[in-house]
N, C-alpha and C positions, 0 to 999 in steps of 0.2 A: 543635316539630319543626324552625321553619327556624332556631331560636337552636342546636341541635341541629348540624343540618347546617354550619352556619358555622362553630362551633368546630372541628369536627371539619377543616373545608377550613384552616382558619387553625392549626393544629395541622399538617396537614400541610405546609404551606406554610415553617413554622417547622423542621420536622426537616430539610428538605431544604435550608432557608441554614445550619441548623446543623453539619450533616456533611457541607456541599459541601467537597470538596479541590481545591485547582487543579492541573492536569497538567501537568506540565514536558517540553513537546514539544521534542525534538530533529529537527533540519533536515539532510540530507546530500547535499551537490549531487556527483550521479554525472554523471558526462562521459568523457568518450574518454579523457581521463588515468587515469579508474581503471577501464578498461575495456571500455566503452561502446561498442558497435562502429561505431556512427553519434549523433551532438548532436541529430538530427532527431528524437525517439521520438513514431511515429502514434500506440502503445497502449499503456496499462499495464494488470497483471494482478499479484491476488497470489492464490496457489492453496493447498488448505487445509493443505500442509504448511509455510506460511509466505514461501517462495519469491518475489518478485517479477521478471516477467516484461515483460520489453518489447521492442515490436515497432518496428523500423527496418528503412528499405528496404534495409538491409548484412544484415540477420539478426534472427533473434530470438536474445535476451539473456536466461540464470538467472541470477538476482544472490541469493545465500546471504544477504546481511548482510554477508559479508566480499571477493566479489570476484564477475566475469564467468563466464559458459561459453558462446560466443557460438556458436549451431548456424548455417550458411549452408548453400547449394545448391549438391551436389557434382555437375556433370556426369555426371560418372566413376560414382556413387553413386545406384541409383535409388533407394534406401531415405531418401536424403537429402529437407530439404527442397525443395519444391517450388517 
């Protein structure tokens, strides 16, 4: 039973160095040149439609993948953020 068990661990242990793939992570430094409303970001969020979201004391920030939509606090706007 335990010569059993061991094959079976070392069996798995083998498929997974076998079909491991290495990820080719890409890096994109967002800053106020590509839109960023503030360099300071308190928070990040990505929401389930992909969206990454960040919180600066200038606004919160929707970043697509390809650019900003930077929401701020309109006086004038009570619908605005707060």
């Amino acid at each position: 039973m335990k010569l059993r068990t061991l094959v079976i661990a070392l069996l798995l242990l083998i498929g997974n160095v076998v079909f491991a793939q290495t990820r080719q992570l890409k890096f994109a430094h967002l800053d106020r040149d590509k839109g960023l409303s503030q360099s300071n970001v308190l928070t990040i969020l990505q929401d389930r439609r992909g969206f990454m979201w960040f919180a600066t004391r200038d606004g919160l920030n929707k970043y697509d993948g390809y650019q900003f939509i930077v929401y701020k606090n309109d006086a004038e706007d009570p619908a605005s953020l707060s």
